[in-house]
C-alpha positions as CSV (number, residue, x, y, z in Angstrom):
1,X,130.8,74.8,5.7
2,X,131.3,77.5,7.8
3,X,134.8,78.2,9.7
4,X,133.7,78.4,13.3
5,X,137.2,77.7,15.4
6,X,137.4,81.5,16.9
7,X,134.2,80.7,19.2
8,X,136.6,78.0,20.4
9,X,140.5,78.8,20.7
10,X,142.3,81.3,21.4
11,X,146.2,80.6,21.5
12,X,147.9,81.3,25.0
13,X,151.6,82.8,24.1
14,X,153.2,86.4,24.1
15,X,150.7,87.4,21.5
16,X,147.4,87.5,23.4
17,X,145.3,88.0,19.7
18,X,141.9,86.6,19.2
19,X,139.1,86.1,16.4
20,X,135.4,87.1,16.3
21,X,133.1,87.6,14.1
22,X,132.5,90.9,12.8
23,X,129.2,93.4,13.9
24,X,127.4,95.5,12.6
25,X,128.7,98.0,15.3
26,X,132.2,97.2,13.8
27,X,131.2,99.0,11.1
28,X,131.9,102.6,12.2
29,X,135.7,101.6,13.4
30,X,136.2,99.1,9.4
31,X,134.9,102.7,8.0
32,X,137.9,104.8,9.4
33,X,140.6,102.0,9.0
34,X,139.5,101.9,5.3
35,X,139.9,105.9,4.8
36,X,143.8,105.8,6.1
37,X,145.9,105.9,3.2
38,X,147.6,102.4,3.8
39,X,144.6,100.5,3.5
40,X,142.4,102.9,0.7
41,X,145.9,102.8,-1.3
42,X,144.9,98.6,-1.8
43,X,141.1,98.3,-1.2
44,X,138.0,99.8,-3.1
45,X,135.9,102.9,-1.3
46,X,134.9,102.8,2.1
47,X,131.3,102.7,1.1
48,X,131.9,100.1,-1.2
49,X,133.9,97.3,1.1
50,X,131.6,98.5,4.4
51,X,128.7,97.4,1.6
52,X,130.5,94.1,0.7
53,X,131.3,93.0,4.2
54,X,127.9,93.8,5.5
55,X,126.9,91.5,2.5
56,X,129.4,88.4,4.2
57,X,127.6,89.0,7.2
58,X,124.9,86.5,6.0
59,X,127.2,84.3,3.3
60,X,127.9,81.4,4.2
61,X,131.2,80.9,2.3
62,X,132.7,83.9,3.7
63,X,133.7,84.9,7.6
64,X,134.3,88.3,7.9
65,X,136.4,88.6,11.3
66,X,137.8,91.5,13.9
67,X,141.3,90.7,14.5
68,X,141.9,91.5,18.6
69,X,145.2,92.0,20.2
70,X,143.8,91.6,23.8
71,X,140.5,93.7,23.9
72,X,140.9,96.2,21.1
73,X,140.1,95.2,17.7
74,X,143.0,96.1,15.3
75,X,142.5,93.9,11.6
76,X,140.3,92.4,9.9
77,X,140.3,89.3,8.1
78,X,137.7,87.6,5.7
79,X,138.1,83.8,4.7
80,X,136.1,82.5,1.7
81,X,135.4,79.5,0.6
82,X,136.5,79.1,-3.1
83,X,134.8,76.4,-4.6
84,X,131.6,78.3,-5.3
85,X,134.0,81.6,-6.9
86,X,135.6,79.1,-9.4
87,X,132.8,79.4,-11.1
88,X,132.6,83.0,-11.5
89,X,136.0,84.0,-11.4
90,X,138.8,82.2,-14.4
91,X,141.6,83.1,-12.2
92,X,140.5,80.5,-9.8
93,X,139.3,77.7,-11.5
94,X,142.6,75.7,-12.0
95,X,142.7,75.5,-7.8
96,X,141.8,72.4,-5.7
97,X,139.0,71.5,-4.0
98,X,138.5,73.0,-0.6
99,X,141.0,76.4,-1.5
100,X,140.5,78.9,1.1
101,X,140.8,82.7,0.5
102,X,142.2,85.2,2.7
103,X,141.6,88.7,2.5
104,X,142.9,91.1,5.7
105,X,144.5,94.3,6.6
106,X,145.8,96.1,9.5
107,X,143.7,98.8,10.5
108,X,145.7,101.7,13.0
109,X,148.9,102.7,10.7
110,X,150.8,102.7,14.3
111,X,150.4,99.0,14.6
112,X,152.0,98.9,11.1
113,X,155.0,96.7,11.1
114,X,155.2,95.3,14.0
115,X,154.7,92.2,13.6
116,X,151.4,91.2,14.3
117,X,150.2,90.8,10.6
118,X,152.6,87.7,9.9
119,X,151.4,86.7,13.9
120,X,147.7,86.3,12.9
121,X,148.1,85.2,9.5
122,X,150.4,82.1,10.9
123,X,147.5,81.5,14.0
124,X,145.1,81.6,10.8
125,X,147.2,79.1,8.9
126,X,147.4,76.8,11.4
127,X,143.4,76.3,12.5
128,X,142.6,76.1,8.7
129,X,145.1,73.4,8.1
130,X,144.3,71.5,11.2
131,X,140.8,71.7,9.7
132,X,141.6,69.7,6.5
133,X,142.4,72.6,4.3
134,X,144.6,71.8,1.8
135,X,144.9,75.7,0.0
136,X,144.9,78.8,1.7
137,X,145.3,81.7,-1.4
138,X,145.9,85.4,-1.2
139,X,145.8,88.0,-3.9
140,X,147.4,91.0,-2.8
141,X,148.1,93.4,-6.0
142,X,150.9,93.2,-7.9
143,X,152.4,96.5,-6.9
144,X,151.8,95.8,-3.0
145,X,155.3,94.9,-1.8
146,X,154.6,95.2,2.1
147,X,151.9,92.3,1.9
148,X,154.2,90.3,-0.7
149,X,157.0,90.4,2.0
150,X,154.7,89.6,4.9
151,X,153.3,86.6,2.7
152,X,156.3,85.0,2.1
153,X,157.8,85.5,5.4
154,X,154.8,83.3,6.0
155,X,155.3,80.8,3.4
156,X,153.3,81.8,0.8
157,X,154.6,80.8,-2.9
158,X,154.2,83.5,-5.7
159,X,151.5,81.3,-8.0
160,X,151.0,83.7,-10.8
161,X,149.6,86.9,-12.1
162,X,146.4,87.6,-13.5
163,X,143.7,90.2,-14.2
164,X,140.5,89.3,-11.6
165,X,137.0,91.1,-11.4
166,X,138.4,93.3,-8.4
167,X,141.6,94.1,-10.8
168,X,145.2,93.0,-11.0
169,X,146.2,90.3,-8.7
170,X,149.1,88.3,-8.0
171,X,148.1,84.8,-6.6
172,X,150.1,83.7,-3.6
173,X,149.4,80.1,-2.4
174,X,150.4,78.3,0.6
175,X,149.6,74.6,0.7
176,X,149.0,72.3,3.9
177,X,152.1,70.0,3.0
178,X,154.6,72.7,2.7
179,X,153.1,74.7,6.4
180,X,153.9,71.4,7.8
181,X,157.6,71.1,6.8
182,X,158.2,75.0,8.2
């Protein structure tokens, strides 16, 4: 089932930030966001994640997305579906039916810390909840302190540790029933 609610909403507050699907002219801007040190320091080669994303462009478990603040594109996010990665990856397999991954990152270090990470996760949270999601999981690496933060000032639950494909991990997981006691 693919995840299809940016074509459709777009939330109307003091942070005008929108959703859409990512191009293959988005391509040339992911490239230089994944060169600055803040975002190599935590993801894999440029080549290599440009590779992988063009990949999602045509998986239907995964939404690679451009994060917009107004009209200029400044994240990217990915949501996966999980069942089908249970299979392949041991870290996940003790995870309900229906878990949704999140994978994102900020590209411009200026926009670093402002707020807007914890802004679009939360607008993310909430459409995938109000969708029937009952997981939403992030793995940010053990030694990443800045996304740990960010998580938890979102909600997310440290779940546990463990070695994945991609490397170390530490599982963070924020479940529909506890978003809707915040």
């Amino acid at each position: 089932m693919v995840i299809s609610w940016w074509k459709r909403w777009m939330p109307h507050d003091e942070l005008p930030i929108s959703f859409r699907p990512v191009r293959p002219q988005d391509f040339v801007l992911l490239r230089q966001w994944l060169e600055y040190p803040h975002v190599q320091k935590w993801w894999s080669s440029p080549d290599e994640q440009i590779t992988r994303i063009g990949a999602h462009l045509d998986d239907p478990t995964v939404e690679p997305m451009m994060v917009e603040y107004g009209e200029t594109a400044f994240a990217y996010i990915q949501i996966c579906r999980l069942d089908g990665e249970r299979v392949s990856e041991p870290a996940l397999q003790d995870q309900p039916d229906g878990t949704v991954g999140i994978d994102q990152f900020i590209g411009p270090p200026e926009l670093i810390g402002k707020g807007l990470g914890p802004r679009f996760m939360n607008i993310v949270c909430d459409r995938l909840f109000a969708e029937g999601v009952p997981r939403i999981l992030v793995d940010p690496d053990p030694a990443n302190n800045s996304a740990i933060r960010a998580y938890e000032k979102i909600g997310f639950k440290k779940l546990k540790k463990a070695m994945t494909k991609s490397g170390p991990a530490l599982f963070m997981n924020l479940d529909r029933q506890e978003y809707e006691k915040q």
